[in-house]
C-alpha positions in Angstrom: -10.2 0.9 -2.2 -10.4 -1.2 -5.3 -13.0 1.3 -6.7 -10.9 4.1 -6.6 -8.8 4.4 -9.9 -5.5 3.3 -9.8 -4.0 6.9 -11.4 -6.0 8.4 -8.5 -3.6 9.9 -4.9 -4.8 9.3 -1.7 -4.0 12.4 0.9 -4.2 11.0 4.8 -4.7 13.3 7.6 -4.5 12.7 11.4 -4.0 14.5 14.4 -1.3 11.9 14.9 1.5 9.8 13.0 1.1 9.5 9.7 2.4 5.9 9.7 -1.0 5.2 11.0 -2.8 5.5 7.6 0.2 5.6 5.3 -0.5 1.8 4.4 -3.9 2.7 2.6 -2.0 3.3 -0.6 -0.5 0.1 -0.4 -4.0 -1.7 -0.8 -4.2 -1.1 -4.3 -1.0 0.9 -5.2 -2.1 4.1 -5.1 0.3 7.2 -4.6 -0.3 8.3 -0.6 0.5 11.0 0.7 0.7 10.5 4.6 0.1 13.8 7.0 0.3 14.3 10.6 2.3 14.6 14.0 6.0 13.5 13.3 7.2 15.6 16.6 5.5 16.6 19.6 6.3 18.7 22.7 5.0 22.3 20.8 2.8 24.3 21.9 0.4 26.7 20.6 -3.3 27.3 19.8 -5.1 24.1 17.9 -5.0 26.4 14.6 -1.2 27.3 15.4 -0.2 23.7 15.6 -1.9 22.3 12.4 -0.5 25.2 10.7 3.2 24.2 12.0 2.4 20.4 11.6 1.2 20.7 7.8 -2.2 19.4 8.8 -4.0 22.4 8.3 -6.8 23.5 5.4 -3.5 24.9 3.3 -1.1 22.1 4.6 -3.6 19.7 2.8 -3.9 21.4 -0.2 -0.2 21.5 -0.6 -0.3 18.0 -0.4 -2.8 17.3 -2.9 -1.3 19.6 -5.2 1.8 17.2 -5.3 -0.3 14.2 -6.0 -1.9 16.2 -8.6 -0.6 17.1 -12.0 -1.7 19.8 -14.1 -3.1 23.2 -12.8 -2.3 24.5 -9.6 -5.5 23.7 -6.9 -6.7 27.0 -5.4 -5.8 27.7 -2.2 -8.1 28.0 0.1 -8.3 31.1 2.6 -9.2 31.2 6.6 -12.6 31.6 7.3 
């Protein structure tokens, strides 16, 4: 991590807590932005759930964008 410039976000995904990698911006001080599965119990298909969750391609995105100043990121669309 001590490559990465310091002015530079960090966006974490998991298909669980996002405690578990929400230290990595601590290494160095970089702005994190933790995602993944704060509540379980829901069902639904795979796509669904990550959708729901935050962790899908958009969900990321999102969270990108608010590490990110400046123009808006394009979204992506569903293949």
């Amino acid at each position: 991590m001590a490559d990465v410039p310091s002015h530079c976000g960090i966006v974490t995904v998991i298909d669980g807590h996002p405690v578990t990698l929400a230290w990595l911006g601590s290494v160095h001080g970089h702005r994190t932005r933790s995602l993944g599965v704060e509540h379980f119990g829901q069902t639904g298909t795979l796509a669904d759930l990550y959708r729901h969750l935050g962790i899908d391609a958009q969900g990321i995105v999102k969270a990108a964008q608010a590490l990110t100043p400046g123009r808006l990121l394009r979204h992506l669309r569903a293949v």
